[in-house]
C-alpha positions as CSV (number, residue, x, y, z in Angstrom):
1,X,30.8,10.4,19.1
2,X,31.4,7.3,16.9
3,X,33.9,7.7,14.1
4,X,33.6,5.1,11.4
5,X,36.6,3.0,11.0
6,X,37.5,-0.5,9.1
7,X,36.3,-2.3,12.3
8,X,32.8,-0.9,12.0
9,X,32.8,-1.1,8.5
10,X,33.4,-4.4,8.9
11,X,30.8,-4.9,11.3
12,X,28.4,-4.0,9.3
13,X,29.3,-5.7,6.4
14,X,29.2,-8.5,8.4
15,X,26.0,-7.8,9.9
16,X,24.7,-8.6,6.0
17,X,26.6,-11.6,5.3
18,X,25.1,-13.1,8.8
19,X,21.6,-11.7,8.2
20,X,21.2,-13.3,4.7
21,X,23.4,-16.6,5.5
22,X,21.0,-17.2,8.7
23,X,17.9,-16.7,7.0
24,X,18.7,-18.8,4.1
25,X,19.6,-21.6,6.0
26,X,16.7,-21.5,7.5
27,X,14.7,-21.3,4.4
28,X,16.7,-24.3,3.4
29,X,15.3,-26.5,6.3
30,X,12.0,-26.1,5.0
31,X,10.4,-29.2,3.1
32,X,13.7,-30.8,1.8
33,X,15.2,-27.7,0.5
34,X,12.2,-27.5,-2.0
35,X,13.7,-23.5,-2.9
36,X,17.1,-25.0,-4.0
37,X,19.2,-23.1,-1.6
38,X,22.7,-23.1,-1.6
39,X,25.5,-20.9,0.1
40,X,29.6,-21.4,-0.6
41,X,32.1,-19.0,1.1
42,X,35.4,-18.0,-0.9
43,X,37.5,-16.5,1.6
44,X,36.2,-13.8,3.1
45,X,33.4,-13.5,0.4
46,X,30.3,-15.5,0.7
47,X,27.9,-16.5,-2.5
48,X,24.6,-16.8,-1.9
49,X,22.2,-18.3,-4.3
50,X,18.4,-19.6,-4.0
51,X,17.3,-21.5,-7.6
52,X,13.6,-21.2,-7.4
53,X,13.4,-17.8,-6.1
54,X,14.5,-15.5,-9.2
55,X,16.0,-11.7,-8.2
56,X,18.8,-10.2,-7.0
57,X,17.7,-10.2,-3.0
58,X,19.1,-13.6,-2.9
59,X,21.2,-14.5,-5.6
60,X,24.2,-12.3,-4.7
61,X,27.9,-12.1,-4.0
62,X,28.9,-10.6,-0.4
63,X,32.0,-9.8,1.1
64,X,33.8,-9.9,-2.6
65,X,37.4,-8.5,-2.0
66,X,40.9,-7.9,-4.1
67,X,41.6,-11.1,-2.5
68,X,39.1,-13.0,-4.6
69,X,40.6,-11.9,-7.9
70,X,41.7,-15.3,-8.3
71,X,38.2,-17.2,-7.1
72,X,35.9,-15.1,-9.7
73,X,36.0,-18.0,-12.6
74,X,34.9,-20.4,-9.5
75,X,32.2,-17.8,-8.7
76,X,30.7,-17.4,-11.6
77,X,30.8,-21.5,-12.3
78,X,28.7,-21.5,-9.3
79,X,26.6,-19.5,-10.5
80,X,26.1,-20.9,-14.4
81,X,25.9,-24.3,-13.0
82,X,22.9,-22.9,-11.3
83,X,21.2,-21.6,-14.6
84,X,21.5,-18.4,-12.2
85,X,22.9,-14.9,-13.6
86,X,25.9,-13.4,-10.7
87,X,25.9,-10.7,-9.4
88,X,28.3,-9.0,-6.7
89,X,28.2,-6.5,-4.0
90,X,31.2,-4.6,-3.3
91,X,32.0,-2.3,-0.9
92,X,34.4,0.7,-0.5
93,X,36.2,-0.9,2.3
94,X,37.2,-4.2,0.0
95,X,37.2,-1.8,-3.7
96,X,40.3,-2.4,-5.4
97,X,41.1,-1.1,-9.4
98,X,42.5,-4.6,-10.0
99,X,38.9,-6.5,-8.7
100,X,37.0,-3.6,-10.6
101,X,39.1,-3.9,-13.7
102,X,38.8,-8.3,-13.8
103,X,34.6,-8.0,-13.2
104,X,35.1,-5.5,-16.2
105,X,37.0,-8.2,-18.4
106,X,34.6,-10.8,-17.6
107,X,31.6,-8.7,-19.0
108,X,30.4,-6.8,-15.6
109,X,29.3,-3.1,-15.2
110,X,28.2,-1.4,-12.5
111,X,24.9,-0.7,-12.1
112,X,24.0,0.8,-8.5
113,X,24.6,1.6,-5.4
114,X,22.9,0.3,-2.4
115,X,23.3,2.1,1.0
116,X,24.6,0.4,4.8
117,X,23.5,2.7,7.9
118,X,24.5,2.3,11.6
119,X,24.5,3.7,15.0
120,X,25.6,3.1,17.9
121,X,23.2,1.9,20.6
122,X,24.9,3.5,23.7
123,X,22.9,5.8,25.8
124,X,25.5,8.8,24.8
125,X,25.4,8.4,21.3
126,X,21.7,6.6,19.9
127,X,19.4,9.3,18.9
128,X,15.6,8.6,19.7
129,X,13.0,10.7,19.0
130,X,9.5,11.0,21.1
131,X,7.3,7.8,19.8
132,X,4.8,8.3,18.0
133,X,1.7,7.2,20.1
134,X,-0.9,7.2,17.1
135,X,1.1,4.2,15.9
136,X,1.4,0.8,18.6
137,X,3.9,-1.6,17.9
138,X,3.6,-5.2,19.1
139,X,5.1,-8.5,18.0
140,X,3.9,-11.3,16.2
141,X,3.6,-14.2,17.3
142,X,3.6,-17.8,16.0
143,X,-0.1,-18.0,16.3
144,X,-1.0,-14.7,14.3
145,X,1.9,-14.8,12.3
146,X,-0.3,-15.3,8.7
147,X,-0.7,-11.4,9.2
148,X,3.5,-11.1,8.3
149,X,2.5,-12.4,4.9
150,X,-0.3,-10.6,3.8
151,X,1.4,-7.3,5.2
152,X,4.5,-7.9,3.5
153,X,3.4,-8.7,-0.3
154,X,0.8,-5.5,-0.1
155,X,3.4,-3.2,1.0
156,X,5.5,-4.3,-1.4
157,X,3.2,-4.8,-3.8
158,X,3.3,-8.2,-4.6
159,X,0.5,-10.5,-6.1
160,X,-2.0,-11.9,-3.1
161,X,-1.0,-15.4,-4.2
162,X,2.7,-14.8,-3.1
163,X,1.0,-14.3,0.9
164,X,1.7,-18.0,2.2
165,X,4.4,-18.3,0.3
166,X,6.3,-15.2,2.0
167,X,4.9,-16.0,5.4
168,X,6.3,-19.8,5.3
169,X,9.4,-18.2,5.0
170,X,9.9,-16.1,7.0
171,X,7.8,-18.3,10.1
172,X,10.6,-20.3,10.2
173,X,12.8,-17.5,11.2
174,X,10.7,-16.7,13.5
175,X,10.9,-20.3,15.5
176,X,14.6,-18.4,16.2
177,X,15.3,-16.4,18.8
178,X,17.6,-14.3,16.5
179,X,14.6,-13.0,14.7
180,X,11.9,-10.8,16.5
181,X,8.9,-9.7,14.1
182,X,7.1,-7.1,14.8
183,X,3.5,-5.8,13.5
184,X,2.6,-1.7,13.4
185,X,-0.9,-0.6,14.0
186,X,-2.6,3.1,13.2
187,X,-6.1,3.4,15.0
188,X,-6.1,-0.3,15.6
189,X,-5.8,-1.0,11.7
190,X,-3.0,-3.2,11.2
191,X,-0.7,-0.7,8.7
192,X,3.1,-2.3,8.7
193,X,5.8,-5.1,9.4
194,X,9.3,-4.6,10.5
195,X,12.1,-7.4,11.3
196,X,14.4,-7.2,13.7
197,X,17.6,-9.6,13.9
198,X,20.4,-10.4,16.8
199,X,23.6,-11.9,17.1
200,X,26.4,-11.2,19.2
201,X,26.1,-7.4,20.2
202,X,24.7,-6.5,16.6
203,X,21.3,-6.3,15.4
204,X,20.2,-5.5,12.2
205,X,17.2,-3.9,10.8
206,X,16.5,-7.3,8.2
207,X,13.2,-6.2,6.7
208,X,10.0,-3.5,6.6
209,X,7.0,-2.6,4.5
210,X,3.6,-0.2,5.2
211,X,0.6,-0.8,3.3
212,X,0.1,2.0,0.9
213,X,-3.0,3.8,2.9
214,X,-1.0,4.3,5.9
215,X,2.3,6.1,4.3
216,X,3.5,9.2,5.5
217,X,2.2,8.4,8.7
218,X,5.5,7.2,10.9
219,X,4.8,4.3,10.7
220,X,8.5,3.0,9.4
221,X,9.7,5.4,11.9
222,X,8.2,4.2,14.8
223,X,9.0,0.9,14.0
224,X,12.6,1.9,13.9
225,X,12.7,3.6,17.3
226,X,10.9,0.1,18.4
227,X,13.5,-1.7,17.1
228,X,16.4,0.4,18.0
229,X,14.8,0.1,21.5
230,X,14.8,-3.6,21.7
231,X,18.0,-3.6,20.6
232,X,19.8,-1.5,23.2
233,X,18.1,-3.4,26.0
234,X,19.5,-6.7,24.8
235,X,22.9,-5.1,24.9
236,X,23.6,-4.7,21.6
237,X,26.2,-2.0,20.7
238,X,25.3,-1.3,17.1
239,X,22.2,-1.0,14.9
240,X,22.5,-1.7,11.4
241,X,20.3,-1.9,8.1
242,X,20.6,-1.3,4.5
243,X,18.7,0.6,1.9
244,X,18.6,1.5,-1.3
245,X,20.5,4.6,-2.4
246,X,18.7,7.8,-1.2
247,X,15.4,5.9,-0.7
248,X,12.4,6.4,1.8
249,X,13.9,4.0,4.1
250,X,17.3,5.0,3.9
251,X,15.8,8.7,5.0
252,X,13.5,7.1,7.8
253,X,16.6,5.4,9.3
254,X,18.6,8.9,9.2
255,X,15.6,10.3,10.6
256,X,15.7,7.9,13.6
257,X,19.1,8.7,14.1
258,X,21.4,6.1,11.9
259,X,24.8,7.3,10.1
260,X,25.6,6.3,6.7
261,X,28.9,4.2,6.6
262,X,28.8,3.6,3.4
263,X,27.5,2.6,-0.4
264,X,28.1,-0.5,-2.0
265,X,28.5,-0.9,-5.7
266,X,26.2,-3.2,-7.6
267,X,27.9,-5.1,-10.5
268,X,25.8,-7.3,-12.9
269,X,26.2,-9.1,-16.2
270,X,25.8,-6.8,-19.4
């Protein structure tokens, strides 16, 4: 049985950083850097900010520590320079009452909690349930891949125009051998996405969404198993993901046998 200690905890914290810094970069490459990306590390802690898309998802601070008590006016200059409101991730492993107490001075308050599963991908330990054949999973290729976008903004509910722009995006990930996408299908129907990324001996569950008609029908599950599959054959040790606090996904990943190791606290601007 796998106990979580600070070495996993920081695997999977890692596992974050890496997932976002990889895929922004990538984003980055794309027609000049037309989305205004731009990443900076401060020690261990890694801020990530994208100027023309608006939102937390990718205007965040990762890996934020005690140690950066001294680096926050820096931080947040990066950030106002950028016309671009900061906002930090912290988790229990890297809390300290002096880093809580300085984001309180300088006008911060937590506001959530967002949630970091793993499991262990040895044959002892993973848990798999039976798949689910009523739902086939296959990957998506270069060729097809339009299908990524147009799954994607309906299961998230997004406008229709935001299709090409989501499926640029995330095509150029897919040129990567450290992305594997993946497309879910109920009674041939195409009904869900999931993302799957690797490096080193980690792989993390990086993104997923079902189309509102085919909920409550395993389909995230059986997409998890898939991926938790894939992963273990390449030799990973650990799968990772993230969810929000007590969410539907966070339950489908227990489900599928993932451990919670632990919650991160959101702080943003009052």
């Amino acid at each position: 049985m796998s106990i979580l200690t600070k070495d996993l905890m920081k695997i999977v914290e890692l596992s974050e950083i890496d997932v976002l810094e990889d895929r922004l970069i990538r984003v980055a490459s794309l027609h000049e850097n037309a989305m205004g990306v731009e990443l900076k590390r401060f020690g261990n802690a890694m801020a990530f900010s994208v100027k023309n898309i608006p939102g937390p998802s990718f205007n965040t601070v990762k890996g934020i520590s005690g140690e950066n008590i001294d680096d926050l006016d820096e931080i947040l200059e990066f950030y106002t320079s950028r016309g671009i409101l900061a906002r930090f991730e912290v988790t229990p492993g890297n809390a300290s009452i002096d880093l809580f107490r300085k984001l309180s001075t300088l006008g911060f308050f937590q506001c959530g909690f967002h949630t970091a599963l793993y499991s262990p991908l040895s044959t002892e330990e993973r848990v798999m349930g039976d798949a689910d054949t009523s739902v086939q999973i296959e990957e998506i290729n270069l060729e097809n891949f339009d299908i990524f976008g147009e799954l994607y903004t309906r299961g998230f509910g997004m406008p229709a125009a935001f299709k090409d722009f989501v499926t640029a995006n995330n095509k150029v990930l897919a040129e990567s051998d450290n992305w594997t996408f993946y497309l879910a299908s109920v009674g041939g129907a195409a009904a869900g996405i999931g993302v799957l990324y690797v490096k080193n001996d980690v792989a993390t569950l990086a993104a997923s969404a079902t189309v509102p008609e085919f909920r409550n029908k395993g389909v995230q599950t059986a997409l998890i198993q898939k991926r938790m599959k894939q992963a273990a054959d390449e030799g990973c040790r650990y799968l990772v993901g993230q969810a929000a606090f007590g969410s539907v996904s966070q339950k489908n990943m227990e489900r599928a046998g993932l451990k919670v190791a632990y919650t991160n606290a959101i702080w943003e601007k009052l």
